[in-house]
N, C-alpha and C positions, 0 to 999 in steps of 0.2 A: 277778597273774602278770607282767604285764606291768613293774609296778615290782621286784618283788621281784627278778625275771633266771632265770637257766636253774640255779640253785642255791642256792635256800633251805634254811633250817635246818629243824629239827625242829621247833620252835613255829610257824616260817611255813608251812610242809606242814600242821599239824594246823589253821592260824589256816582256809587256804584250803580244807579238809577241810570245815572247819564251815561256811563262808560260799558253798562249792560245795552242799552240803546242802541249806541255804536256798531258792539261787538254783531248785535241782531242784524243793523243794516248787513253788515260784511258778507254775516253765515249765511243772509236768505238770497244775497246775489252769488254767494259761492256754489248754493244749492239750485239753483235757476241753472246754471252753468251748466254745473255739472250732470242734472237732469237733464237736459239736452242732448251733450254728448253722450250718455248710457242710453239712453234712445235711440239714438243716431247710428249707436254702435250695436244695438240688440235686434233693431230695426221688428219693434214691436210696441205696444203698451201698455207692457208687464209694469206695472205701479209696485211690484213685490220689495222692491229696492227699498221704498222710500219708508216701510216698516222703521221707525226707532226703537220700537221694545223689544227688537230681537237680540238686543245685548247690550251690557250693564257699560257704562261709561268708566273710564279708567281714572281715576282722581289721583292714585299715588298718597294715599292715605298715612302707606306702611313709612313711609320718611319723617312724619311729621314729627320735629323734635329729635331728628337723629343728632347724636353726638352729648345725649344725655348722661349714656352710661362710657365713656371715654375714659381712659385711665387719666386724663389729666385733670378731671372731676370737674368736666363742660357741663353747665345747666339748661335746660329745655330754654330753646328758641323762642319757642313763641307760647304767650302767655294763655293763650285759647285753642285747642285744637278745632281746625276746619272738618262739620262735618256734610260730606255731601250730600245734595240731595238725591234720593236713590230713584232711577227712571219707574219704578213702578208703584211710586208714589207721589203720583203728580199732583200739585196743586187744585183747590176745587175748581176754578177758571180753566185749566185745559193746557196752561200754556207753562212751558218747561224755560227755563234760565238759559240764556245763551250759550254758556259756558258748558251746560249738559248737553247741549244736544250734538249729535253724529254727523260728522259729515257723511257725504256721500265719495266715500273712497274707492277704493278695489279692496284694501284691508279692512275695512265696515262690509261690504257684499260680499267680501269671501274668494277664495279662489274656486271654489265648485261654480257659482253663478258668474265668474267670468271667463270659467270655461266654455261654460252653457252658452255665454250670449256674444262669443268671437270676442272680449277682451283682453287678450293674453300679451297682447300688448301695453296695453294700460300696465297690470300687474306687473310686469316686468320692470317697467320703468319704475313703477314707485319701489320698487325690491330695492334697484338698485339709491334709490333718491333715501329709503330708507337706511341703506348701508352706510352712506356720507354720513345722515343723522348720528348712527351710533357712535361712526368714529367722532364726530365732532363732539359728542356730550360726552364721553371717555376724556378728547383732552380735556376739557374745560375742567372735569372733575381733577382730572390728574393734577392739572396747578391749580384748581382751590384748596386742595387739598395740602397740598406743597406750599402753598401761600398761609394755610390755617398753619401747618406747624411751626413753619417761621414767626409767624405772630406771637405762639405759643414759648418760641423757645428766646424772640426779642424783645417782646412786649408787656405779657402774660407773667412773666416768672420773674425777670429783673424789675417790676413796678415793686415800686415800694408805699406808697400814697394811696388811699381811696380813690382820689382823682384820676389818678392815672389806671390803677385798677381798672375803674368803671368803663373809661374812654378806652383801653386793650379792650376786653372784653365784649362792648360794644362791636367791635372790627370782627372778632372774631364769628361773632353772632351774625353779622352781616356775609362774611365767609360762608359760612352755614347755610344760612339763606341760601345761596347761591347752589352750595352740593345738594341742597334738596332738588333745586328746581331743575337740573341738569338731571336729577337721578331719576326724576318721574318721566323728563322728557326722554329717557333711554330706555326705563324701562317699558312704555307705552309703543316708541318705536318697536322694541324687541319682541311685544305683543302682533305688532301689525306685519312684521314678515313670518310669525310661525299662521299670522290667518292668511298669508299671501302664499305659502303650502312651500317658504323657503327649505333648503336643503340640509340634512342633518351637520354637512361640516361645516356652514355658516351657521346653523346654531352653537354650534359647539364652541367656534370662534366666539362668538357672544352672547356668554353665560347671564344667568339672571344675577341682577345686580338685588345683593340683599344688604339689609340695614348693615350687621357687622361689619360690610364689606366699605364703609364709608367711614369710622370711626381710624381717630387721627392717634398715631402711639408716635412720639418724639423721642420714644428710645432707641427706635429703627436706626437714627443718625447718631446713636453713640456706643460703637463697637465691643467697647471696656465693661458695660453694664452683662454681668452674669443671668444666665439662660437665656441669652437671645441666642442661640448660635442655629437653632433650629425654626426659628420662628423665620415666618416671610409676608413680606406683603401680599397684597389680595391682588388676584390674576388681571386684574387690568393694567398692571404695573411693569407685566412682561409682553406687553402687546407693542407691535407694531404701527401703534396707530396714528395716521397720517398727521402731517402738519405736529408732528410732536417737539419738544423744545429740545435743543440744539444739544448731541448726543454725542458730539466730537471729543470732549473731556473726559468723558468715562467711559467708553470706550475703547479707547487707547491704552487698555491693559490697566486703567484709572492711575497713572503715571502722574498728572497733576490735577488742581482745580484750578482756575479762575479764580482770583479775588477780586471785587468790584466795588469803588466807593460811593454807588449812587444806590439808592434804596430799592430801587426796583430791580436794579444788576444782583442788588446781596438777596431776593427776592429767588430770584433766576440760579443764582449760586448755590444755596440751598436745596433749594429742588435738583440740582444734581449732586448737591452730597446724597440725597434720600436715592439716586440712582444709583450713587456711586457704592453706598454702601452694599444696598441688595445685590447688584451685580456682583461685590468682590464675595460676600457670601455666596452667591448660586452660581460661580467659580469655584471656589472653595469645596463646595460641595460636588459637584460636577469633579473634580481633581479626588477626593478622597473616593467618588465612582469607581473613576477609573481606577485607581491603586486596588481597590477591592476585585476588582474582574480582572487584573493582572495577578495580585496576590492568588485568586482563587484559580490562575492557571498554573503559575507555578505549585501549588497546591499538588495538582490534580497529577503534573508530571513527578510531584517529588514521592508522591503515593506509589506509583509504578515502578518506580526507581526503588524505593525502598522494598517491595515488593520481588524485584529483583536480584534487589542484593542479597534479602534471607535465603532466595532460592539457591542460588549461589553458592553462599554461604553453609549451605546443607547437604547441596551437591559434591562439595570438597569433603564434606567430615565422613559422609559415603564413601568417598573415594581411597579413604584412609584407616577406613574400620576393616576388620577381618572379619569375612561373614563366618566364617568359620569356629572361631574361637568366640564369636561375638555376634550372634544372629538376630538379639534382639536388637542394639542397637543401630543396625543395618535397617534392619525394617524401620524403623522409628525413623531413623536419616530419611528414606527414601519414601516415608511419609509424610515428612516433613518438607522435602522438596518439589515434591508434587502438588503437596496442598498451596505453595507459594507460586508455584507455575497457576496452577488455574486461578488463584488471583489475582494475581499478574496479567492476567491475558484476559481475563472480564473485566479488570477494570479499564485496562489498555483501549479494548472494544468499546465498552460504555462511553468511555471519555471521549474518542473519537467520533462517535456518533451524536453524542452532545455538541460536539463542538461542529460537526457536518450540519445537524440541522440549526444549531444558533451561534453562529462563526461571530466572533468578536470585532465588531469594529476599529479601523484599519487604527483609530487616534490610542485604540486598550491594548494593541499588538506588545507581548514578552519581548524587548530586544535585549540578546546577549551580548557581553564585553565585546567579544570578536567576533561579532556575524552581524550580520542588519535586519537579519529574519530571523523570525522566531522556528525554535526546534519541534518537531514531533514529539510527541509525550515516548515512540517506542524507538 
């Protein structure tokens, strides 16, 4: 439905007729099943489950046509936006689309009702069966993604012909396709463990995936191009996420790459230039950190230091005036050395308790010409 648009032919009505048929046999023996076992498990029957209009079905609406507004001036995917039909506006016959209707999950009944009814078992497992999901629709996104800019930066830009135009562009489109349908299936997962009552640092691990965050920039892989130095890719890029593609080349301080003469190696190669680059950037940065919280230690002691030298410095001119013949500049000196003492020694305190309750990590530690430890500021 979704590709076809809001206006199919007679062969696509009858194509999705038969394939809606289908889908129906599957969902009403899924639903047989799985009212069984929530029975079995409630050991009641409570019919409260099997409510469908207790919440709206997830279509992933907000993707359709992502990659619209793309700096590399991508045009909407598909010709019709799919709209779905909403559960609470059912057909006058009764019977809802296959495609709309809810399974019977643990994340459709909630984590309250499978507290209530001993299945925290179930919940559990699908949490975890749901974690797999994300990581898997994460990579898939990660190289369609890596595969769309490749297209973009071999296909897309060196065509020179309509013909060829058409036929990149086509690929790309098809690309697309693909980040859509991975990005509704992530973010639909990511709906089903915050209903499974998952933990805030697995959400936090997987954030919502928004449109912006899918749109393809090809400048990422060319370092030379002026104001990128602060720009970064979107947080799925620094994830760990399993089964990811081969991480050995840039990793290695990105020392070399791989060149590959078969189309799916220059494919694979690419996508780790797009690794290689953001890694040496969030090194780079991570490195200008550190320099900053080292500079701001030695800062901190050269303040002290200097602090102690005026006092010093004003201790001696005391030391050499005659109060006698000279009384005003006596007091003046020895106000002047006092006032550099007690700055001296509040700032000395302050810095030291700054540094007691937020001690520098051992990689930002000051080391001097000749020692391996860094000095006390007094």
């Amino acid at each position: 439905m979704r590709k076809i648009g809001s206006h199919p032919t007679p062969d696509q009505k009858r194509d999705i007729a038969l394939r809606r048929s289908r889908l129906q046999d599957k969902v009403d023996a899924f639903q047989r099943q799985a009212g069984s076992i929530l029975h079995a498990v409630a050991n009641d029957a409570d019919d409260s489950w099997g409510d469908e209009d207790t919440r709206e079905a997830y279509t992933g609406a907000e993707f359709d046509g992502v990659g619209e507004e793309d700096g590399d001036g991508l045009g909407s995917a598909a010709e019709g936006h799919y709209r779905p039909q909403s559960l609470g506006n059912r057909p006058p016959d009764g019977r809802m689309d296959a495609e709309h209707i809810l399974l019977h999950l643990p994340s459709h009944l909630g984590r309250s009702w499978c507290d209530g009814n001993a299945a925290e078992d179930l919940a559990k497992a699908e949490l975890r069966l749901r974690e797999g999901q994300l990581n898997d629709s994460l990579h898939h996104i990660r190289i369609a993604l890596g595969h769309k800019s490749y297209l973009f930066r071999n296909n897309v830009r060196p065509a020179r012909t309509q013909r060829l135009k058409t036929r990149a562009w086509g690929e790309v489109h098809a690309v697309e396709s693909t980040v859509q349908h991975h990005a509704r299936v992530y973010n639909r997962a990511r709906q089903s463990i915050v209903d499974l009552g998952a933990e805030a640092s697995l959400l936090d691990r997987y954030k919502v995936l928004e449109r912006h965050d899918l749109r393809t920039d090809t400048t990422v892989i060319a370092p030379n191009v002026r104001g990128q130095r602060n720009k970064s890719l979107p947080w799925f890029w620094s994830m760990d996420v399993c089964r990811d593609a081969d991480v050995g080349a840039w990793m290695n301080d990105c020392r070399h790459i791989l060149f590959h003469e078969r189309s799916d190696d220059a494919q694979k190669m690419d996508l780790n230039v797009v690794y290689r680059v953001h890694w040496l950037r969030a090194k780079a940065q991570k490195t200008r950190w550190i320099e900053e919280l080292q500079c701001l230690q030695v800062e901190m002691e050269s303040a002290v230091r200097y602090f102690r030298h005026q006092e010093q410095f004003w201790k001696e001119k005391h030391e050499l005036i005659e109060p006698q013949t000279q009384p005003g500049h006596a007091v003046w000196a020895a106000r002047q050395n006092a006032m550099w003492h007690s700055m001296a020694t509040q700032a000395d305190s302050r810095f030291m308790d700054l540094l007691k309750s937020h001690p520098p990590p051992d990689f930002a530690e000051v080391i001097r010409p000749h020692s391996n430890r860094s000095l006390p500021l007094s």
